[in-house]
C-alpha positions in Angstrom: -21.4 -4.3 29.0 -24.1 -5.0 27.0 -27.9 -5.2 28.0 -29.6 -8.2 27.5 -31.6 -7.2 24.9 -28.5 -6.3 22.7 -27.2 -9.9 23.4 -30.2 -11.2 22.2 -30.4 -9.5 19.0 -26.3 -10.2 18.2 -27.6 -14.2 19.1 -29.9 -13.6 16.3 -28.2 -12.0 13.8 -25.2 -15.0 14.7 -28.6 -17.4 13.8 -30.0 -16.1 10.6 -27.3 -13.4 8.9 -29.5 -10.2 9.1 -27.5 -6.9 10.0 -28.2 -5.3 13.0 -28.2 -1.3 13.8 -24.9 0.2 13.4 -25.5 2.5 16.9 -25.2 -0.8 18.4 -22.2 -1.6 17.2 -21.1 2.1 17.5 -22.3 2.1 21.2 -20.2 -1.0 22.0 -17.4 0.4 20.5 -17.7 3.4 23.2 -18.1 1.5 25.9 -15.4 -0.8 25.3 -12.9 2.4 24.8 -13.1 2.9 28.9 -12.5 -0.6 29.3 -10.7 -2.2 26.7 -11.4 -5.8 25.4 -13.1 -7.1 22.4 -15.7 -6.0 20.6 -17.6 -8.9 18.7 -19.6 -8.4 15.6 -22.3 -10.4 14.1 -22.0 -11.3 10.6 -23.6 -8.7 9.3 -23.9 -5.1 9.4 -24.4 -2.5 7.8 -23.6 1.4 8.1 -24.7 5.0 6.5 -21.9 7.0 8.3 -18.6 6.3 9.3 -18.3 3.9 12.3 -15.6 5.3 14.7 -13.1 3.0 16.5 -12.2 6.4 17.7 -11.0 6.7 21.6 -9.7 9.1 24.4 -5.9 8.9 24.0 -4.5 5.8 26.5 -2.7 2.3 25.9 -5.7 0.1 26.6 -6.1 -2.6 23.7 -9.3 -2.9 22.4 -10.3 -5.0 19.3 -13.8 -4.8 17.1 -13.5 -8.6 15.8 -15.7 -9.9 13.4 -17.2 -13.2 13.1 -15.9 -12.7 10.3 -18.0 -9.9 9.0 -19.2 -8.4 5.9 -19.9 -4.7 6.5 -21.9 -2.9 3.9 -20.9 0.8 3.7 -23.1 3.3 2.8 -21.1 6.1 3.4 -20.5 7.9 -0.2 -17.9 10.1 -0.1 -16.3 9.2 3.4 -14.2 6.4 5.6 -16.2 3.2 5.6 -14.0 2.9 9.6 -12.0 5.0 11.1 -9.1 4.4 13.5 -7.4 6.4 16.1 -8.0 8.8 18.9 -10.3 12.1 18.9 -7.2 14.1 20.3 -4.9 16.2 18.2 -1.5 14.9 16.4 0.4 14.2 19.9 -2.6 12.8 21.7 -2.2 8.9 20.4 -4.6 5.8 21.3 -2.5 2.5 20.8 -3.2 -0.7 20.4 -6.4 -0.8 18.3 -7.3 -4.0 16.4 -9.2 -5.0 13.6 -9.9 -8.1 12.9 -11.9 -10.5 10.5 -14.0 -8.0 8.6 -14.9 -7.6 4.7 -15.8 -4.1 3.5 -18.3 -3.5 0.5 -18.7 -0.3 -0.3 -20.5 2.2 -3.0 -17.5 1.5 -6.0 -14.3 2.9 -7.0 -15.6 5.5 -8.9 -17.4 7.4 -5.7 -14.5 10.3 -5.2 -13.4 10.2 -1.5 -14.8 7.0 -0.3 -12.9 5.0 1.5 -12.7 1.6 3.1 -10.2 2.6 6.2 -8.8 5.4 7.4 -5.9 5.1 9.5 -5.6 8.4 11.8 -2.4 10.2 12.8 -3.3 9.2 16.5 -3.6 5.6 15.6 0.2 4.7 16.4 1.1 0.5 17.1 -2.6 -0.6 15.6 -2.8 -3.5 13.9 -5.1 -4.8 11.2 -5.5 -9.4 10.9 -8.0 -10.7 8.4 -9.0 -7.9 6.3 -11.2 -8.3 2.4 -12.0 -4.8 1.3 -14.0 -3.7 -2.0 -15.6 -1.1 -3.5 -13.7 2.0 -2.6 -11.9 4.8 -4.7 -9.2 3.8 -1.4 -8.7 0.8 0.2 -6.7 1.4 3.3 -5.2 5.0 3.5 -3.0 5.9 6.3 -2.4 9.4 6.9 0.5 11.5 9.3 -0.2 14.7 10.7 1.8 16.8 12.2 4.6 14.2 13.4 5.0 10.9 12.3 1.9 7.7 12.7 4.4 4.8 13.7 3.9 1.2 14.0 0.9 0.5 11.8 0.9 -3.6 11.7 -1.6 -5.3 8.4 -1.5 -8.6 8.2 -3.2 -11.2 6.3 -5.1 -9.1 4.5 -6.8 -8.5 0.7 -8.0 -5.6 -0.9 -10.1 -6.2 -3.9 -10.0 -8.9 -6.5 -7.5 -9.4 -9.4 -9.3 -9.5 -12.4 -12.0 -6.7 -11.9 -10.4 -4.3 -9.1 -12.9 -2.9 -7.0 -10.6 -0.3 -5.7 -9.1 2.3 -7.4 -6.1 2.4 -5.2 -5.3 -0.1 -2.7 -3.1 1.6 -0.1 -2.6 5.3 0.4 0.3 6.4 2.7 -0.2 9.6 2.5 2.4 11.7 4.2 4.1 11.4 7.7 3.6 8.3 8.4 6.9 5.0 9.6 7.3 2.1 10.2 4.5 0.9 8.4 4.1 -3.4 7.9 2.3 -5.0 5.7 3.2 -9.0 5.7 1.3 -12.0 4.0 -1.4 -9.4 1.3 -2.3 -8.9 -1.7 -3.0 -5.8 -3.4 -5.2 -5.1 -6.4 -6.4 -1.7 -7.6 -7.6 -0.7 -11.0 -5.0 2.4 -11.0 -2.6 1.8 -8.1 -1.3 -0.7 -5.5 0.4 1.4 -3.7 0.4 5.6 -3.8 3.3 7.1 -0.9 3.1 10.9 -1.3 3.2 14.1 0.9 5.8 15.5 3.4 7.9 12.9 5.0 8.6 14.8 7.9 11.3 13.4 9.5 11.5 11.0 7.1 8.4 8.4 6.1 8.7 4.5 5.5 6.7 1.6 5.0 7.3 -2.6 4.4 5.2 -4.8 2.0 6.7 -8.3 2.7 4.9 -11.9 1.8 2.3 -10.9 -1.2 1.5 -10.3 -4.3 1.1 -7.0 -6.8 -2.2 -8.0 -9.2 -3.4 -6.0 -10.7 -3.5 -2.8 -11.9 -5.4 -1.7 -15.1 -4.3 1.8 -16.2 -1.1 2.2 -18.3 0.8 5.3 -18.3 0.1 5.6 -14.4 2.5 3.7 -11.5 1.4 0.9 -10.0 3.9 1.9 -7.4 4.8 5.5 -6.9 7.1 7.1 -4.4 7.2 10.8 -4.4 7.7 13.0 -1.1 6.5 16.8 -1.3 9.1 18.0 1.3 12.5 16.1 0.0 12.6 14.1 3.4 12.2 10.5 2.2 9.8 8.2 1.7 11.4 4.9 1.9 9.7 1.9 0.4 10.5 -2.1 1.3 9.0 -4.5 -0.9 10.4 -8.0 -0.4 9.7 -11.8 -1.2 6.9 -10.9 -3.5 5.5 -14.0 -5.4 3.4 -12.7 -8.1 4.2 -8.8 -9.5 2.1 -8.1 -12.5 0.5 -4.7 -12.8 0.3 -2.6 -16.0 3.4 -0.2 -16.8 5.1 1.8 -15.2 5.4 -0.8 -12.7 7.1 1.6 -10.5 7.8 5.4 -10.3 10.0 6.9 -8.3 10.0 11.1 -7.9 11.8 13.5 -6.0 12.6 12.1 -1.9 11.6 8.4 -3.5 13.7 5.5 -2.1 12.1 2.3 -3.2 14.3 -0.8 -2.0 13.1 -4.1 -3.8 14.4 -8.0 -3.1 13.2 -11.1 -4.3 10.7 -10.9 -7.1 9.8 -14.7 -8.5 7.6 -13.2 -11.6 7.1 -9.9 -12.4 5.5 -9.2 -16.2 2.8 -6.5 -17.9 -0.2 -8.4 -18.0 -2.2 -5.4 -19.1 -0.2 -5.1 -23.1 0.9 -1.6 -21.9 2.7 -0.6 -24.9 6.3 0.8 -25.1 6.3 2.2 -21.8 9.3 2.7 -19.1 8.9 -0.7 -16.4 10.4 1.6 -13.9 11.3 5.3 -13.6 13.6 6.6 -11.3 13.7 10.5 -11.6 10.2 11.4 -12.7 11.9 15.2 -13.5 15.1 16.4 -14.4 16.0 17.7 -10.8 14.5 14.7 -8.9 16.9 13.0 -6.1 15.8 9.6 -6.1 16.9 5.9 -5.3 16.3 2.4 -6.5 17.7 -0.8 -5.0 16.8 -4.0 -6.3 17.9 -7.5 -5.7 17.0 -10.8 -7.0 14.3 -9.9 -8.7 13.1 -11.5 -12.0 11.8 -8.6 -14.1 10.6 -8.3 -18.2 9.9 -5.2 -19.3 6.8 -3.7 -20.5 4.8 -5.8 -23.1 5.7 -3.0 -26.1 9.5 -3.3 -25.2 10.3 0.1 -23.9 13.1 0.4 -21.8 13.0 -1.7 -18.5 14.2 1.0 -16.7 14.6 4.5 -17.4 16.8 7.2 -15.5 15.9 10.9 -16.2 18.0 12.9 -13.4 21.5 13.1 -12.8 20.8 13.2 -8.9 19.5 9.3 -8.6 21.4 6.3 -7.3 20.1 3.1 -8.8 21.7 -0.3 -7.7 20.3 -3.7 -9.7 22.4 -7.0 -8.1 21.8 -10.8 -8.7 18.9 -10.4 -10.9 17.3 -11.8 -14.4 16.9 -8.2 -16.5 14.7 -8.5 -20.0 15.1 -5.0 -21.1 17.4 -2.3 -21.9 18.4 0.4 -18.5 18.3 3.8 -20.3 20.3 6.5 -18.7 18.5 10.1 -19.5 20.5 11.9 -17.3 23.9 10.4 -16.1 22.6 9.3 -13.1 24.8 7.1 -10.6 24.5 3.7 -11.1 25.9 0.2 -10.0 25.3 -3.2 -11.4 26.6 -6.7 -10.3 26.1 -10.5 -10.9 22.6 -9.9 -13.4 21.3 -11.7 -16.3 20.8 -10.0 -19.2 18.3 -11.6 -21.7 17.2 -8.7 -23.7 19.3 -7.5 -27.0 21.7 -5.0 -25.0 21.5 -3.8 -21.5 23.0 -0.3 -21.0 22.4 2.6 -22.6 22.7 6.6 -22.5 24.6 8.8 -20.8 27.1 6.2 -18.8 29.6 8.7 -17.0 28.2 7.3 -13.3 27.7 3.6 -14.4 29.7 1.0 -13.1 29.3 -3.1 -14.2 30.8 -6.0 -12.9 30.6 -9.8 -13.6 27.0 -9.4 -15.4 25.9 -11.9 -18.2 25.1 -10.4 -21.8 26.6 -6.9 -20.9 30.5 -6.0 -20.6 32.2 -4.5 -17.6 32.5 -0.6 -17.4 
């Protein structure tokens, strides 16, 4: 409950747009994690170390809800907010919420800051409303020991297209499942999306509703899948409006499983050069998948291949889609293709022992 002189000072700061102290907002934040409820920010604040919604483990729900907010982070090399409980790995606090803020922070190129960190005790939290700039990472999720389940961002942009403040925009860095993002858009100056580490008993994430804009940085992913364990780490991108990112547009290493449907425009803004559009197999001894479904894709503005396979243990399916570009087959990979469009001046190519083709346009049954 807050004093009256605290209620006074967030009338204020509601009035005129000043920031008021972080300790208040940090000291709310405690007292609402016996409680539960909703913490309410005024439109302003700003904060020189990392402001904790950090509670004892429980179920309580507790939101910090801005007004909306802009929070100006001073914090360097550290988490802008962190989320979670202040117990080990099996010692959860559900049902955290953020909602309606905008984080500034000190740039993309200060190593180690971050705009949120999502804590392996931070199962079924969810995230409404979010603008975040001016981090080296936007959001990054981490699992510990066992998985971080149910993470729920909605509604939610981090940095701008054109200039991105961020140098990646979302980090899911290790164990962490069932992971939902609906209704972004991502922009990063190097990635839009980085899933690495162990996966445990097997990591996955969903980007659905959004757009991929856009990355700056040929040679590097925009996308990249890679697991350190060989337990996968599935990714689900589906319905996205608006791909374009520099090349490779994907990247897909050893434990990767990247399933993508229903891409309306996806091109290399960024005149990458003759670069791969999507790699599956970044080694030769990578096991790897790629899925894709009525997608609309052109490879990279050089020409290079549209998608290259370099191992023979990957699985790559391609159905009802429009393919500009050649699929290159490194290694003789398995491989399935049905019902696409091919528009570029031939379609398969390499070492074709695993291939199979049906009813495609501009490229003959095998």
């Amino acid at each position: 409950m807050r004093t009256l002189a605290v209620l006074l000072l967030a009338v204020v700061a509601f009035a005129g747009h000043p920031t008021i102290a972080q300790a208040d907002v940090q000291s709310d934040i405690n007292a609402a994690c016996l409680t539960g409820g909703t913490v309410q920010m005024p439109p302003a604040v700003t904060v020189t170390t990392t402001l904790n919604l950090v509670c004892d483990p429980g179920t309580t729900p507790l939101t910090l809800k801005g007004a909306p907010t802009v929070i100006t982070c001073q914090t360097g090399a550290a988490p802008c907010l962190k989320v979670g409980s202040n117990a080990a790995d099996n010692g959860s606090r559900l049902n955290l919420k953020v909602r309606d803020v905008h984080l500034v922070g000190p740039g993309r190129a200060v190593v180690g800051s971050e705009g949120i960190r999502v804590l392996p005790t931070a199962d079924d939290s969810a995230f409404d409303g979010l603008k975040i700039d001016g981090f080296e990472k936007g959001m990054r999720l981490i699992g510990g020991d066992i998985l971080l389940i149910g993470v729920r961002v909605s509604n939610s942009d981090i940095s701008s297209i054109w200039n991105p403040s961020v140098d990646t925009a979302v980090h899911l860095d290790g164990r962490v499942a069932n992971i939902y993002f609906t209704s972004f858009a991502l922009n990063g100056w190097r990635r839009v999306i980085l899933s690495d580490g162990p996966g445990g008993t097997g990591a996955s994430a969903s980007f659905t509703h959004g757009r991929l804009n856009s990355t700056w940085n040929p040679g590097t992913a925009a996308v990249y899948v890679e697991s350190s364990d060989g337990v996968a780490h599935e990714l689900l991108l589906s319905d996205i409006e608006d791909w374009e990112t520099a090349c490779p547009y994907v990247e897909i290493g050893h434990g990767g499983r990247v399933a993508i449907n229903g891409v309306a425009f996806w091109s290399d803004p960024q005149q990458s050069g003759i670069r791969p559009g999507i790699i599956v197999g970044n080694t030769p001894t990578a096991v790897s998948w790629l899925r894709m479904s009525n997608v609309n894709v052109t490879h990279c503005s050089g020409e290079g291949n549209l998608v290259t396979v370099n191992s023979p243990s990957t699985f790559t399916t391609i159905t009802g889609s429009d393919l500009t570009g050649r699929v290159q087959f490194n290694a003789a990979g398995q491989a399935s293709f049905t019902g696409n469009r091919f528009l570029g001046s031939s379609c398969l190519n390499g070492t074709l022992t695993g291939v199979r083709a049906a009813a495609n346009v501009n490229c003959a049954d095998r």
